[in-house]
N, C-alpha and C positions, 0 to 999 in steps of 0.2 A: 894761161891763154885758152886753153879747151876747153874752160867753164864758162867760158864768154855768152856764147852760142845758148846755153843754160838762161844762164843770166838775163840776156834782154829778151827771151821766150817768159820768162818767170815776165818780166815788167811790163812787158805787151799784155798780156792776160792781167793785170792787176788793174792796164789803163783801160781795157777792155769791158771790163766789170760795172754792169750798172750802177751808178750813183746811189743809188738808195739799198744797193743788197745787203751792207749790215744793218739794216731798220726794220728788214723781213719778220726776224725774231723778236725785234723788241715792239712791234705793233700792236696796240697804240701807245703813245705816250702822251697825248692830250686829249680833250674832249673833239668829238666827229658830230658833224653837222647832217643833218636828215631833213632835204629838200622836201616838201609837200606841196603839191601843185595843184591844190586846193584850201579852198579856207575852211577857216579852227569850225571843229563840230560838223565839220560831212563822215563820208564812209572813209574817205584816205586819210582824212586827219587822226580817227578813232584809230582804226586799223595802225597806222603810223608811231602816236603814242604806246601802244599796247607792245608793240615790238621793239621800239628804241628802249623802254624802262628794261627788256629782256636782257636787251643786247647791253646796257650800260653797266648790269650784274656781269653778265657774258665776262666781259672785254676787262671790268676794272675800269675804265673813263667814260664821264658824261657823253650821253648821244643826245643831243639836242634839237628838237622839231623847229623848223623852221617851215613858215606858211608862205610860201609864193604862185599866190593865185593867181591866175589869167591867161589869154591866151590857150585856152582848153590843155593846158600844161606845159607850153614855148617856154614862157619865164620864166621857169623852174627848169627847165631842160638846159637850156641858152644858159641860166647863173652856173649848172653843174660843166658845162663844157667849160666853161672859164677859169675853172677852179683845178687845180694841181692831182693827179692820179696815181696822189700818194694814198688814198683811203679815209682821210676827214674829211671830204665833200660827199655824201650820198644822193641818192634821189631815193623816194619811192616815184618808181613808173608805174604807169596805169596804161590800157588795151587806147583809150582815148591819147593820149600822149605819143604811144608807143608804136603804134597800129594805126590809129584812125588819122591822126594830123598826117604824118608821111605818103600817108594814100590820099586822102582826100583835097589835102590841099594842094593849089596850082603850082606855087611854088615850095616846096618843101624844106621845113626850116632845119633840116638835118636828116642823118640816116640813122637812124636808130641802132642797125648793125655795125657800122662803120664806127661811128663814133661816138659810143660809149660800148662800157665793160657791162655785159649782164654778169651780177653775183648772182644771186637764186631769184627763185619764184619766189611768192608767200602765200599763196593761193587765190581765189576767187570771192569775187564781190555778187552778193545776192542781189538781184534786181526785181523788185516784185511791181507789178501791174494797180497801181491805186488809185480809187475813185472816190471821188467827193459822195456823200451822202446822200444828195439831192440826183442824184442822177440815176434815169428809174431802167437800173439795170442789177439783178441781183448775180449775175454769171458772167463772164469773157460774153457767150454764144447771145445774150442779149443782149451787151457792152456794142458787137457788132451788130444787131439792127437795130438799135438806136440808133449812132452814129449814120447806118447808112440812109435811114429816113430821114435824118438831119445832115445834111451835109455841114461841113463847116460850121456845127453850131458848138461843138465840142474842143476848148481850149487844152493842150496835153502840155506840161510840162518836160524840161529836162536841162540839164546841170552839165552832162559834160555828151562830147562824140558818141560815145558808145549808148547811153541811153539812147538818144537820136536815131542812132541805126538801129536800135534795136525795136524804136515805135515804129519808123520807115520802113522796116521790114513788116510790123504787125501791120501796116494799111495796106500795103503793097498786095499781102495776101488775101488780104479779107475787102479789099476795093474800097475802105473807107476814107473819109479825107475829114481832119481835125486839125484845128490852129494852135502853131507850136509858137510856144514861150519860154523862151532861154533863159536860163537861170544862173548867175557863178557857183551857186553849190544850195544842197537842199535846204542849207539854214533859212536860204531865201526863198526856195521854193514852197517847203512845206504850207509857213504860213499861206501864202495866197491857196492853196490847196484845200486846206482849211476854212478858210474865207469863201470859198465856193468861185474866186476871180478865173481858177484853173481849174477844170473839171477831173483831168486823167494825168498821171504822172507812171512815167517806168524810175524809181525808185532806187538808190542802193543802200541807204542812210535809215534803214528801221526804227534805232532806236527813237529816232527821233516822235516819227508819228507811230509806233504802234501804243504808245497811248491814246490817241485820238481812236483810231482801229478798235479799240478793245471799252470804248464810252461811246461807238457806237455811230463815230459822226464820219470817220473812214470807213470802205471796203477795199480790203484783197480780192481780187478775182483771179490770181495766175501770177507765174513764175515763169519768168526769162530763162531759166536755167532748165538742164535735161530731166532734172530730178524735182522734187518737191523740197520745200524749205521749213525744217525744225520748227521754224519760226510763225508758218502758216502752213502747215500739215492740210490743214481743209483746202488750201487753193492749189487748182490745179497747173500740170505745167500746160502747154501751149500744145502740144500733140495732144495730151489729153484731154484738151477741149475741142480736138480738131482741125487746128491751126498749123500751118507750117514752122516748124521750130525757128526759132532765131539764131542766126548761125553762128556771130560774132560773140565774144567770150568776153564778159568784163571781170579780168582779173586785174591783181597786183603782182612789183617784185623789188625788187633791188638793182638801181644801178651805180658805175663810178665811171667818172670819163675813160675817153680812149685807155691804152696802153698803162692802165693798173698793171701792175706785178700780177704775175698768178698767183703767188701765195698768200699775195695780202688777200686778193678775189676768193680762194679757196676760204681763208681764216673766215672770212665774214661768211660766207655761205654754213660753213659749220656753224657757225654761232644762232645763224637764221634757223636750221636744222632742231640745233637744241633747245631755243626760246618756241617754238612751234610744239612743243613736246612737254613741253609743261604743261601743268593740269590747270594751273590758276591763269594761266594766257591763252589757252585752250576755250576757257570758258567764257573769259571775257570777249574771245571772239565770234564764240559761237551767238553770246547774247547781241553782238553787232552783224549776225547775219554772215557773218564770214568763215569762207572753208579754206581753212590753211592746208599748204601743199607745198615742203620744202623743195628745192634742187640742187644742182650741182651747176656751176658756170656753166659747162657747156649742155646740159641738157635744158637750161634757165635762153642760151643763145638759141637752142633749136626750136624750142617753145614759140621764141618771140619771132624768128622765120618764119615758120609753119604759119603764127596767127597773122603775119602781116598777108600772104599767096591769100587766106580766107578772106581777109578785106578786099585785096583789090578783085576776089574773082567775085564779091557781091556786090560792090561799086560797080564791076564791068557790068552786070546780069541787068544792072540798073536800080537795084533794091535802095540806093540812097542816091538824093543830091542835099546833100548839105548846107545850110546855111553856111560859107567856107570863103573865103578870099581869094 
C-alpha cells in the first residue's frame, strides 16, 4: 500500500507528457512541406529551392516546395497556421509577410509572434535599384532630377511590401513622386521592365535580369542594402549616393505554427545552420543575390520583434501609405 502514492505520481506524469515527445528523436519520418509565398522563379522561390535540397540531404526526407502566392504572403501564412506543429508544414517567411502585412494592414491577418514558431533566419534578400535603358539617367543623383522635372511620368515597379516601402521611403526623401505598379512576383515584373511599360524597379530576383543588365538594355544605379552587392560592386548603396538609407530589411527565415516542440524547432534550425555552410549552397546563393545568416529560435524570434517596432516606427514617421486594405 505505500507504493501507491509512487504509482499514481509515476502515471500522472506519463498522462502529463506531450503527445508527440516520443517523435522528438525520431524526426522526421516523412517528407515536410516548405510553404512559398511567392511564385516559382522570384528571389523566395530560388532562395527556397536551394535550401529545402540542403535540408532534404540534412534530414534524410523529401522537403518539398510548395508555391502559394498571394495576398503579399496571407495564403501561405493562413495554409501554415492550419497545418499541425508537428514540423512537416514550413513556411519560408519574408520582412513583407512577416513585418509589413501586421503593420500595415487595418486589419491584421495574424501575429506573427503569437502565432507561429520562428526556426532561424536564412539571411537577406538583395534589393537593387533598376532602370529601363531608355531612361536618361546614368546615376541614383540624376535618377532623382529626372523624376523630379517629371513628375509622375515615371512608372516603378514592385512584387511584394517591402520593395514598396522601400521605393516609398526613396521618394519621401528625395520629394520625388512616380507611378507604382504591383506585380505578384518579378517573373512578372521583369518582363514589362524590359519592355520599357515600367521604367524603375526595387528588385530582389537578379538572376533573373542581370542578363538584360549586362547586354546593356538594364542599369543598376544602387542598393537598398547598407553595403554594396557582389553582384553590382559598381552601384552604389543609398548613403553613398547621398540618400537617406532605407530602413526596412528585406530578409528571409523559417517558420512552423504556434506551439512546435522546441526540439523539433531546434533540429530544423541546425540543419538551416549546416545547409547555409556548404560551399556549393553558399554559392548558389551568393549567384541569387542572397546573404545567408543562420540563427537560433530565439535570436530568429528577436530578429523578427526588433524588425516589426522598425516598420511600425516608419509607418508612424509616415514614410509609407500602402496600397493595403
Amino acid at each position: 500500500m505505500k507504493s501507491l502514492p509512487a504509482v499514481a505520481a509515476a502515471l500522472l506524469l506519463a498522462l502529463a507528457a506531450p503527445a508527440w515527445a516520443p517523435v522528438w528523436a525520431q524526426f522526421p519520418t516523412k517528407p515536410i512541406r516548405l510553404l512559398v509565398p511567392f511564385p516559382a522563379g522570384g528571389a523566395a522561390d530560388n532562395v527556397s529551392r536551394i535550401v529545402a535540397r540542403g535540408l532534404s540531404e540534412g534530414l534524410g526526407q523529401q522537403v518539398i516546395v510548395e508555391n502559394k502566392p498571394g495576398g503579399d504572403g496571407v495564403i501561405a501564412a493562413n495554409a501554415l497556421l492550419q497545418s499541425s506543429p508537428d514540423g512537416y508544414t514550413l513556411l519560408m517567411g519574408t520582412a513583407t509577410g512577416m513585418n509589413a502585412v501586421p503593420v500595415m494592414r487595418k486589419q491584421p491577418p495574424y501575429d506573427p509572434i503569437a502565432d507561429f514558431t520562428a526556426i532561424s533566419r536564412i539571411g537577406n534578400f538583395v534589393h537593387l535599384l533598376v532602370v529601363h535603358n531608355d531612361v536618361p539617367a546614368q546615376t541614383l543623383p540624376e535618377l532623382v532630377a529626372y523624376a523630379r522635372a517629371n513628375p509622375g511620368k515615371l512608372n516603378y515597379a514592385t512584387t511584394n511590401f517591402t520593395a514598396q516601402a522601400g521605393t516609398l521611403q526613396l521618394m519621401k526623401a528625395t520629394g520625388i513622386d512616380m507611378v507604382h505598379v504591383p506585380y505578384k512576383g518579378s517573373a512578372q515584373s521583369i518582363p514589362d521592365l524590359m519592355s520599357g511599360r515600367v521604367q524603375v524597379s526595387f528588385d530582389s530576383s537578379p538572376a533573373i535580369y542581370m542578363p538584360q543588365v549586362k547586354a546593356g538594355k538594364l542599369r543598376i544605379l544602387a542598393t537598398m542594402m547598407e553595403h554594396r552587392s557582389p553582384l553590382a560592386p559598381e552601384a552604389p548603396t543609398l548613403a553613398e549616393a547621398g540618400i537617406q538609407p532605407v530602413q526596412t530589411q528585406p530578409w528571409g527565415g523559417l517558420f512552423g505554427p504556434a506551439k512546435m516542440p522546441q526540439p523539433i524547432a531546434e533540429r530544423l534550425a541546425r540543419e538551416v545552420a549546416l545547409v547555409l555552410r556548404q560551399p556549393e549552397a553558399r554559392k548558389r546563393l551568393d549567384d541569387h543575390g542572397f546573404e545567408p545568416e543562420a540563427s537560433t529560435p530565439d535570436q530568429f524570434a528577436a530578429f523578427v520583434k526588433a524588425q516589426l517596432e522598425t516598420w511600425r516606427r516608419v509607418a508612424k514617421e509616415g514614410a509609407m501609405t500602402l496600397d493595403s486594405p
